[in-house]
C-alpha positions in Angstrom: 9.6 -21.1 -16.5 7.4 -18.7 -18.3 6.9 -18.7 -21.7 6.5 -15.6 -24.1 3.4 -14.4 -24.9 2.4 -14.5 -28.8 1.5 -11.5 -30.1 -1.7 -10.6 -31.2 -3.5 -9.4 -33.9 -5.0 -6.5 -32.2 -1.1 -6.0 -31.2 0.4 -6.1 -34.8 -2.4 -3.8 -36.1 -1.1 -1.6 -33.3 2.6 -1.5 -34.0 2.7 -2.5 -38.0 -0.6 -1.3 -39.2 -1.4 1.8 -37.4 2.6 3.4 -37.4 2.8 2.5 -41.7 -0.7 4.3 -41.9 0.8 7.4 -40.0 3.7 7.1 -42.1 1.8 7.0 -45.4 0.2 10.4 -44.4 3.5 12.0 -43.8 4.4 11.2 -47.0 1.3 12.8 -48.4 2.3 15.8 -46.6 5.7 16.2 -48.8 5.8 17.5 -51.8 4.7 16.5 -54.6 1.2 16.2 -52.6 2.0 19.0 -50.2 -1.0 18.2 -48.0 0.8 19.6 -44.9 -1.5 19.6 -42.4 -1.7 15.8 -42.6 2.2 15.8 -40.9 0.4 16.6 -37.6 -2.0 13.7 -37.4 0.4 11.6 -38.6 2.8 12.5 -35.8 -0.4 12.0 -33.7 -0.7 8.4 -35.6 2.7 7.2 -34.1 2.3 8.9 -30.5 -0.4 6.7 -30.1 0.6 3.4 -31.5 3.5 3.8 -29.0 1.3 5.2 -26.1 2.5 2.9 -22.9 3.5 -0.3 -25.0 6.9 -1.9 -24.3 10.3 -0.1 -26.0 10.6 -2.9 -28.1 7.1 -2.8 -29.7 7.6 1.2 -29.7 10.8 0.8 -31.7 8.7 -1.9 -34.0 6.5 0.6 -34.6 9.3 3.6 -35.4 10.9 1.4 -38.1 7.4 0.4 -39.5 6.3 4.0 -39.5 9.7 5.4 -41.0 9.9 2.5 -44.0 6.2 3.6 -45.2 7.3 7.2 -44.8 10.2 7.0 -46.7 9.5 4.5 -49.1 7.1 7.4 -50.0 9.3 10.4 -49.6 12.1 9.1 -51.7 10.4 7.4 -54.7 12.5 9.6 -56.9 15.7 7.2 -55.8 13.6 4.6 -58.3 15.3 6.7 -61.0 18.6 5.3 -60.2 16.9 1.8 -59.0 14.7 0.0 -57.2 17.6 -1.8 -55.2 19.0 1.7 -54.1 15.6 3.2 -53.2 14.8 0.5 -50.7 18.2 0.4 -49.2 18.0 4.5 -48.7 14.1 3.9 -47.6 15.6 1.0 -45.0 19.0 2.6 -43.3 16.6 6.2 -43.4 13.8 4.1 -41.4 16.3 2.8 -38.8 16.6 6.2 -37.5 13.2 5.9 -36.1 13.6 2.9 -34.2 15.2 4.7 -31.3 12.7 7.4 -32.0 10.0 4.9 -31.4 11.5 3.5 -28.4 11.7 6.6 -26.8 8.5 7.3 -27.4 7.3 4.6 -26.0 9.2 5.0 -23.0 8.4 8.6 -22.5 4.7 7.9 -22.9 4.3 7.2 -18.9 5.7 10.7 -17.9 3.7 13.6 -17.0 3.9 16.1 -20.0 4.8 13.6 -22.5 3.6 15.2 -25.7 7.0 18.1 -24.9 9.2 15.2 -24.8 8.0 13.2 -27.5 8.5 16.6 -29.4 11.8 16.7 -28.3 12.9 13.2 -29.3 11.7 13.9 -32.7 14.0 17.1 -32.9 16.8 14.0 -31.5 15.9 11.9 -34.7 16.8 14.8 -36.9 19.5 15.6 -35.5 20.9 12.6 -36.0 20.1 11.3 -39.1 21.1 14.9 -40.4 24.6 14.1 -39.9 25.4 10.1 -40.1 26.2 8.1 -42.1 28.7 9.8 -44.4 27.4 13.3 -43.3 23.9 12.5 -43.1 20.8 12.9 -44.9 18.7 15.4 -43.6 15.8 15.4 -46.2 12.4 14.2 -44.7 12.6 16.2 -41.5 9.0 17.5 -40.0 9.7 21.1 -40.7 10.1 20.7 -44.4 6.8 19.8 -44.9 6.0 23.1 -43.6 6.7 25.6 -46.2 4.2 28.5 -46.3 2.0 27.3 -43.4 1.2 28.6 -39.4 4.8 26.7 -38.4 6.7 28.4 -41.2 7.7 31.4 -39.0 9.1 29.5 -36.0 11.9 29.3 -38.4 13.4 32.6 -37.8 13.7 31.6 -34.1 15.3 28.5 -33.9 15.7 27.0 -37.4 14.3 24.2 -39.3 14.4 22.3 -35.6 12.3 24.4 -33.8 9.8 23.9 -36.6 9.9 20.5 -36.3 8.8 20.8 -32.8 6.3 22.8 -32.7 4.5 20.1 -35.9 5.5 17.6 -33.0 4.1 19.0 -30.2 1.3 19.8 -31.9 1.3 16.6 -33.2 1.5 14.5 -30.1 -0.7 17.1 -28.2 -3.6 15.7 -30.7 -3.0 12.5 -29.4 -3.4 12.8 -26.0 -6.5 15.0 -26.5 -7.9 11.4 -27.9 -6.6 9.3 -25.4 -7.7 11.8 -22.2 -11.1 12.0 -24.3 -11.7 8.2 -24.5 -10.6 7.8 -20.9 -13.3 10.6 -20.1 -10.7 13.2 -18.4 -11.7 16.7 -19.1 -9.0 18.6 -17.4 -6.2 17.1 -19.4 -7.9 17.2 -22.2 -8.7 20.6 -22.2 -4.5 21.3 -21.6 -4.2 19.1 -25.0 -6.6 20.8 -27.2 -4.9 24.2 -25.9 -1.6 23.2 -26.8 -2.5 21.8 -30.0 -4.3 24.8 -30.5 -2.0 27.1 -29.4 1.0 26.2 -31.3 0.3 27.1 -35.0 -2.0 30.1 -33.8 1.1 31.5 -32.3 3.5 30.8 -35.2 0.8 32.1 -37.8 1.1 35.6 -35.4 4.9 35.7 -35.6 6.3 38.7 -37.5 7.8 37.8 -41.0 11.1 39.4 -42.2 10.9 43.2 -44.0 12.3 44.2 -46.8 15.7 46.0 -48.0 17.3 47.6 -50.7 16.8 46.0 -54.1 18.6 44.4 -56.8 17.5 43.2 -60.9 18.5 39.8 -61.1 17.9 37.0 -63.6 17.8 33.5 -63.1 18.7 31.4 -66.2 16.8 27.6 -66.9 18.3 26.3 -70.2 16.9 22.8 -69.8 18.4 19.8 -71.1 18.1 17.6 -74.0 16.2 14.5 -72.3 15.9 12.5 -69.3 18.2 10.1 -67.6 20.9 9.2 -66.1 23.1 10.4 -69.0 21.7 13.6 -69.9 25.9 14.4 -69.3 26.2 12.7 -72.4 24.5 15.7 -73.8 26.8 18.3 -71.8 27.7 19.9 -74.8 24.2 20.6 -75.5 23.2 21.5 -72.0 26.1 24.4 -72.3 24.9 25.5 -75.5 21.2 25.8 -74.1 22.2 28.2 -71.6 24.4 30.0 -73.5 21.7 30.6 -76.0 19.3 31.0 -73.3 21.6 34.3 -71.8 21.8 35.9 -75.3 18.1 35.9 -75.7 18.0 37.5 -72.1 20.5 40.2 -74.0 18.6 40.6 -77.3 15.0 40.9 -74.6 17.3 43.8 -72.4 18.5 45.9 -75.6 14.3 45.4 -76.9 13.2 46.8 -73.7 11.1 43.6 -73.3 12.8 43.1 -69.5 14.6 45.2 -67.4 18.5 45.1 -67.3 19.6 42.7 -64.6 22.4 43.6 -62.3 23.8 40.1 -62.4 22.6 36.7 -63.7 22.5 32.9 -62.1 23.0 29.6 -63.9 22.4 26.4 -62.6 25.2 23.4 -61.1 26.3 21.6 -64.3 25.4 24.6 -66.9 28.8 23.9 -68.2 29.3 20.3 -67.7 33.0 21.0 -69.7 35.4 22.0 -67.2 35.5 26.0 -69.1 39.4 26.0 -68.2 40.9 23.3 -70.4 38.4 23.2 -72.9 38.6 26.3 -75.3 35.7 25.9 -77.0 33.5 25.7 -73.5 35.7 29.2 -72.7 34.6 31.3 -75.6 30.5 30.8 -76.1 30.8 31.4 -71.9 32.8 34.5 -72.4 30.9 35.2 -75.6 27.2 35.2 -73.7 28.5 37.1 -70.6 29.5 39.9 -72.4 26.2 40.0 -74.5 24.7 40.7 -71.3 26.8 42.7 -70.0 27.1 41.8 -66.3 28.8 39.4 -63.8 27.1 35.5 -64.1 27.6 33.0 -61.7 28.1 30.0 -64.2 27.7 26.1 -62.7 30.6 24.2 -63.7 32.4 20.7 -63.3 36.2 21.6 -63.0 39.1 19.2 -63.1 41.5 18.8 -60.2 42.8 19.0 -57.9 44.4 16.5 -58.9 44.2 13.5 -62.1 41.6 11.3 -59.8 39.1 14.2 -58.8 36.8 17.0 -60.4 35.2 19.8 -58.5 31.7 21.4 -58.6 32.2 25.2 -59.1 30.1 28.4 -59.3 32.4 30.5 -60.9 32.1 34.2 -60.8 32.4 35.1 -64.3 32.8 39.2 -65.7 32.3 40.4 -69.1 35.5 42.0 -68.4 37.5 40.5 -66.7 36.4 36.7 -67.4 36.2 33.6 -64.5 37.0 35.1 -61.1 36.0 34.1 -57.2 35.0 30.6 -57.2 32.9 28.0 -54.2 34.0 25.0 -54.8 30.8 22.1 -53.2 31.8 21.3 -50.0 29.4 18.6 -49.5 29.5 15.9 -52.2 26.6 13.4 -52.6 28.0 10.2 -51.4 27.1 7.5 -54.0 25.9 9.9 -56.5 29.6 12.2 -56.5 32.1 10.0 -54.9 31.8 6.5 -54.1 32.6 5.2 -50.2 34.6 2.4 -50.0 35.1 2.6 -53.8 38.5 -0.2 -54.3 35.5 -2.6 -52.5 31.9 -1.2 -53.6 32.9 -1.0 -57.1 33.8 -4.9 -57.6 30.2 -5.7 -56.6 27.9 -2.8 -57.5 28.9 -1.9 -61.5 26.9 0.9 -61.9 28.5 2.9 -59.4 31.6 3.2 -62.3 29.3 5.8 -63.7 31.3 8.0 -61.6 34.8 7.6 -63.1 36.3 10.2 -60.4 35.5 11.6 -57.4 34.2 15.1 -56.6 37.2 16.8 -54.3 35.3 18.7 -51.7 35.6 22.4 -51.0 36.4 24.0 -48.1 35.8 27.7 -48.4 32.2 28.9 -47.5 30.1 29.9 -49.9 30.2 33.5 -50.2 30.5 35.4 -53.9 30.3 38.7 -54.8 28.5 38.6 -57.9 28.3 42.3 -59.1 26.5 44.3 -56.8 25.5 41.6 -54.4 27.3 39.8 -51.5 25.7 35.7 -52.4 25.8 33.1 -50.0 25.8 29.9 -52.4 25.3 26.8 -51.8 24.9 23.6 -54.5 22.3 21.2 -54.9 21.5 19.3 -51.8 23.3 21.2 -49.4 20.4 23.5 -49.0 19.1 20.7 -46.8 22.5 21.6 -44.4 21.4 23.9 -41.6 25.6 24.3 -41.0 26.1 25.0 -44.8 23.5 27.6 -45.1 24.1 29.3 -41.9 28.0 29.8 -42.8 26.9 31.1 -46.0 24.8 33.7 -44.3 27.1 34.7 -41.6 29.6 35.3 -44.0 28.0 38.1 -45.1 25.8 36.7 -48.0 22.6 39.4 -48.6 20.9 36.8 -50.8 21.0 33.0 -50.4 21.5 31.1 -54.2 21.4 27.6 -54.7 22.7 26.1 -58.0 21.1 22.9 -58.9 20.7 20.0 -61.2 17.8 18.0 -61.1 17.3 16.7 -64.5 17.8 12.9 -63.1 14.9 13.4 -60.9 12.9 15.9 -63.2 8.8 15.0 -62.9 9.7 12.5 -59.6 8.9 15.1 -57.1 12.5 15.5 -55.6 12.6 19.1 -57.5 9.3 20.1 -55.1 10.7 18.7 -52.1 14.2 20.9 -52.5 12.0 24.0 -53.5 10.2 23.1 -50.1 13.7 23.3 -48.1 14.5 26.6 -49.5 11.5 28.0 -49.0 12.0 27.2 -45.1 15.7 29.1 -45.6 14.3 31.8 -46.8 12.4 32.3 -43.8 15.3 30.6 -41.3 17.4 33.3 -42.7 15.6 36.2 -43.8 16.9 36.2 -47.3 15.7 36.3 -50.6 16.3 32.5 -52.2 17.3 32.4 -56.2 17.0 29.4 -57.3 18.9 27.8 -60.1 18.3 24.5 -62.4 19.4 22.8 -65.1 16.1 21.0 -66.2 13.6 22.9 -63.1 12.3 23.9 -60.7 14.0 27.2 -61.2 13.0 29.3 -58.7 12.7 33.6 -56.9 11.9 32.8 -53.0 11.0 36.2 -50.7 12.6 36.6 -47.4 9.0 35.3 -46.0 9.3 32.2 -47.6 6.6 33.6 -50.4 7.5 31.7 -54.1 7.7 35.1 -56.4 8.1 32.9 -59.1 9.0 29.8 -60.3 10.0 28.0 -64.0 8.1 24.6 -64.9 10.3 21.4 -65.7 11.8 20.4 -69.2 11.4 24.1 -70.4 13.8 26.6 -71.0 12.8 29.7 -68.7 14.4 33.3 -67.6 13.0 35.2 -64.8 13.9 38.5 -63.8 12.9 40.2 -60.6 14.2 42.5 -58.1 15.0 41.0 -55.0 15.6 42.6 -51.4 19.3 41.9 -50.1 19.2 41.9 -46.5 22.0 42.4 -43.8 20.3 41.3 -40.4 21.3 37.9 -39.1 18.1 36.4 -37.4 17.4 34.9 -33.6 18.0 31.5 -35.6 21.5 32.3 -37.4 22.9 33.6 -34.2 21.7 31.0 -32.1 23.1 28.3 -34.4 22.9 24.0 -33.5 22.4 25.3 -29.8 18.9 25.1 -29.8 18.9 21.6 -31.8 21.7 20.1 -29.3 19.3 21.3 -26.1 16.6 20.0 -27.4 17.5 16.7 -28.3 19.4 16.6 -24.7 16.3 17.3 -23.4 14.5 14.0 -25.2 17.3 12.1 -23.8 17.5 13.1 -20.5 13.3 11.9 -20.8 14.2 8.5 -22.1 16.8 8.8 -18.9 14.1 9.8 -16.4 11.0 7.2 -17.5 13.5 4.2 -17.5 14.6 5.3 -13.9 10.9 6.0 -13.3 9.9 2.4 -14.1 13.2 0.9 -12.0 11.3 2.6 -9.3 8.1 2.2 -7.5 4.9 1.8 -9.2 3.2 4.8 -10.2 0.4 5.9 -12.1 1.5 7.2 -15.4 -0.3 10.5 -16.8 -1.6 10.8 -20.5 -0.9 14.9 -20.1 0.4 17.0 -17.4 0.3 15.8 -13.6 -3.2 16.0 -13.2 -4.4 13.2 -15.3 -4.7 9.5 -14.1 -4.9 6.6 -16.6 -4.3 2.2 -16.3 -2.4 1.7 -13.4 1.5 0.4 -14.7 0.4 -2.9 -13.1 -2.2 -3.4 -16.0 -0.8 -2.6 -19.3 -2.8 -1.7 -22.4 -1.1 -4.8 -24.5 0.4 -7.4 -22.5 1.3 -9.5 -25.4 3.4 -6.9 -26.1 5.0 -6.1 -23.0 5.8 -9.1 -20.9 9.0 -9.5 -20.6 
C-alpha cells in the first residue's frame, strides 16, 4: 500500500509562501497605498504558485493567497474588532479556494493565461452575491481607478476590467515560465499579450461631455470618532445644517456660484425629520436659505415598530420632503442582524443595532431640481445591479450618499472613492459624492476626481457637472458578459479534468505551440501524488 508523500519545504514555500506574498502586493495595490500596477504581478504571483501542481495544493494556495489579501484589504473591519475582521478576512478567502483549484487545473491547457482570466472573473462573480448578497469589495478592477484598464469599463463593466488585469496578469507569468524553459515562440505570444492589454485600454475613447448643472456637495463632519458618533446625531444634523447656511450667506456674497441643487450625505439627519419637530424645522429652515431642492440623508422610522429605513429624501424650499429611495441593500451585521433571535444571545455587541433596516424596493432614481439622479447609499456603489438600475432608469448623474465616520482615517473611505471612480467610467456619468465625516467627493464621467473634501473637516464643493443621457456598451449589455465569462472558466476547469481522465499529453505553458515536463513528471510530486 503506498504511503503519502510528506510535503516539502520547497512545496510549502510554493503554495503558503509565494500565494501570501502575491496576496500582500494586491493589497498594496488598494487603496490607501494605491500602487496599482502591483495587482498585475500579483495575479502573476498566484498563476505560478499554481502552475501544474495538484487541485488541492492549487486551492491551498487560493485560500493562503486570499487570507493575506484580505486581511490587508479589510483592516478597517478592526474598527468594529479584531474577531470580526478575521472572520470577514477568512469566509472572503474561501472564495479563492475554488479559484485556486481551477487554476491549477487549467494550468495544463493550451491558452491557459484566457482561462485563468476567466476564473477570476468566476470568483467575483460569486463572492459578489453570497452569502447574504455578497460582498463584492476587493475585486481586481477596483484597484484600477485612473489607470490603462480603467476604460475597459465602458465595455463590459467592472468584470471585464478585471480580466483584462488577469490576463495580463497571468500572461506575465507564463512569459517567466516559457523564458526559464528557454521557448521563444511562446514567450514572445506572452509578452504580446501582456503588452497588448493595457496599451489597448489606455487607447479606448473616454466618455464626452453634456449639458451642465451647478451643484454643491455638502461635508458637515461629525463630532468624533467611533462607533457611537450616533450618539452625537443631534450634532451631526446641526453641522450640516449650519454647513448649508454658510453655502447661502457664500451664494448671496458672490463668493460661489448659486447651485441648482445640493447633496448631503446618508445619516445627515440621523433623527427620523418626520416625528421629530425639532429635526423638521432647522432642515426646512437651511433649505430655504438656499433656495433650492437638497437631497438630505436620513434614518426614518417604519415601516413598522421593529424597523427604520435609510432615506434620501428630496426636500424643496417650497414645498418641503418629497420623492424618497429608500436603501435597498442593507449592510448585513452592520444594519440588520441574520439570524438575530440566535446571533444576539452569543455575540452582545450586535444589540447595537436595536432594529432592523427595512429594505427598499424602488430604484434609485430622484429628481432633484433640474437633474434626473440615480442614487445609491453607501456600499451599494460596489453593486454592479444597483448602479446599473439607477442608470437605466433615467439617472443623468450617479450620487452616492455615504457615512464613513466609523471607518474615517482606516482607508475604507479611499477604497469606496476607488469604486465610484470605476462607475463613473462603467457608466459615463458624473459621480457626486456625499459624506458625513469624508471622503466627499465630484467624479467626471472619465473617472477624473474634480475634487475631493479631506476627512474630519467640514467642506462644500461646488462645481458644474455634465448630466449625460447615453447608456454605454456596458449598461446595455448588463451581467451577460460576467455570466459568459465565468461559464467560460468553468467549462475550462470541465475540459482539463476530462483532459487529464484521458491520455497523456503534453501540457503547454501558452498557446499550442509550446511544450513543457511531460504530465508523467510533475514539477512537485510531494504535492501531487495521489
Amino acid at each position: 500500500m503506498a504511503t503519502r508523500p510528506t510535503l516539502s519545504v520547497r512545496s510549502l514555500v510554493r503554495v503558503l509562501a509565494v500565494p501570501a506574498i502575491g496576496g500582500l502586493a494586491l493589497a498594496v495595490a488598494f487603496p490607501p497605498y494605491g500602487w496599482w500596477p502591483l495587482a498585475v504581478p500579483a495575479v502573476a504571483v498566484l498563476s505560478l504558485a499554481t502552475h501544474r501542481v495538484g487541485a488541492r495544493a492549487g486551492a491551498v494556495a487560493g485560500f493562503a493567497f486570499g487570507l493575506v489579501f484580505f486581511l490587508g484589504l479589510l483592516g478597517w473591519m478592526n474598527v468594529v474588532g479584531w474577531d470580526a475582521w478575521l472572520a470577514l478576512a477568512i469566509l472572503q478567502a474561501l472564495f479563492f479556494v475554488p479559484l485556486g483549484a481551477g487554476l491549477a487545473v487549467t494550468s495544463r491547457l493550451p491558452g491557459w493565461p484566457l482561462w485563468a482570466a476567466c476564473l477570476w472573473v468566476g470568483e467575483e462573480a460569486l463572492r459578489a452575491r453570497i452569502p447574504f448578497g455578497g460582498l463584492p469589495w476587493g475585486r481586481l478592477a477596483f484597484s484600477q481607478p485612473g489607470t490603462p484598464f480603467t476604460p475597459y469599463a465602458q465595455l463590459a463593466g467592472s468584470p471585464l476590467v478585471t480580466l483584462a488585469v488577469a490576463l495580463t496578469g497571468a500572461s506575465l507569468a507564463a512569459l517567466v515560465i516559457c523564458g526559464a524553459r528557454r521557448q521563444p515562440a511562446p514567450a514572445s505570444v506572452a509578452l504580446a499579450v501582456a503588452a497588448a492589454v493595457p496599451v489597448t485600454g489606455a487607447l479606448l475613447p473616454r466618455p464626452a461631455g453634456g449639458p451642465e448643472v451647478t451643484v454643491a456637495v455638502v461635508q458637515g463632519n461629525v463630532p468624533r470618532l467611533g462607533l457611537d458618533f450616533n450618539a452625537q446625531r443631534r450634532a451631526v444634523l446641526g453641522n450640516h445644517v449650519a454647513a448649508t447656511h454658510r453655502l447661502a450667506a457664500d451664494v448671496r456674497a458672490g463668493r460661489v456660484p448659486r447651485p441648482e441643487l445640493v447633496i448631503w450625505p446618508e445619516n445627515s439627519s440621523d433623527i427620523d425629520p418626520f416625528t421629530d419637530r425639532y429635526a423638521y424645522e432647522i432642515i426646512s429652515g437651511a433649505v430655504r436659505d438656499v433656495g433650492v431642492p437638497v437631497l438630505v440623508g436620513a434614518v426614518v422610522n417604519g415601516p413598522d415598530a421593529d424597523h427604520v429605513q435609510n432615506m434620501g429624501i428630496v426636500w424643496d424650499p417650497d414645498r418641503g420632503p418629497g420623492a424618497a429611495y429608500v436603501k435597498r441593500h442593507p449592510v448585513p451585521f452592520g444594519e440588520y442582524i441574520p439570524f438575530r433571535d440566535v446571533l444576539t444571545r452569543y455575540i452582545e455587541r450586535l444589540e447595537r443595532i436595536p432594529r432592523d433596516f427595512h429594505a427598499g424596493t424602488r430604484i434609485g432614481l430622484l429628481r432633484v431640481g433640474p437633474a434626473r439622479v440615480g442614487e445609491v447609499i453607501c456600499f451599494e456603489i460596489a453593486y454592479d445591479g444597483l448602479v446599473r438600475d439607477a442608470i437605466r432608469a433615467g439617472g443623468r448623474v450617479l450620487v452616492v450618499q455615504t457615512n464613513n465616520a466609523t471607518y474615517g482615517k482606516t482607508g475604507q473611505p479611499d477604497q469606496q472613492l476607488a469604486i465610484s471612480r470605476m462607475r463613473a467610467v462603467e457608466h459615463g456619468r458624473a459621480v457626486l459624492i456625499a459624506a458625513t465625516s469624508g471622503i466627499s467627493a465630484i467624479v467626471a464621467p472619465d473617472g477624473r476626481l474634480v475634487d475631493r473634501s479631506a476627512e474630519f473637516t467640514a467642506d462644500v464643493m461646488v462645481h458644474r457637472v455634465p448630466l449625460r443621457d447615453g447608456i454605454t456598451l456596458a449598461g446595455r449589455l448588463g451581467a451577460l458578459p460576467e455570466w459568459i465569462l465565468a461559464i467560460v472558466g468553468i467549462l475550462a476547469c470541465a475540459a482539463a479534468v476530462s483532459r487529464r481522465a484521458g491520455p497523456p499529453a503534453r501540457p503547454a505553458a501558452l498557446g499550442h505551440g509550446a511544450t513543457a515536463a511531460p504530465e508523467s513528471e510533475p514539477l512537485h510530486p510531494s504535492i501531487t501524488r495521489q
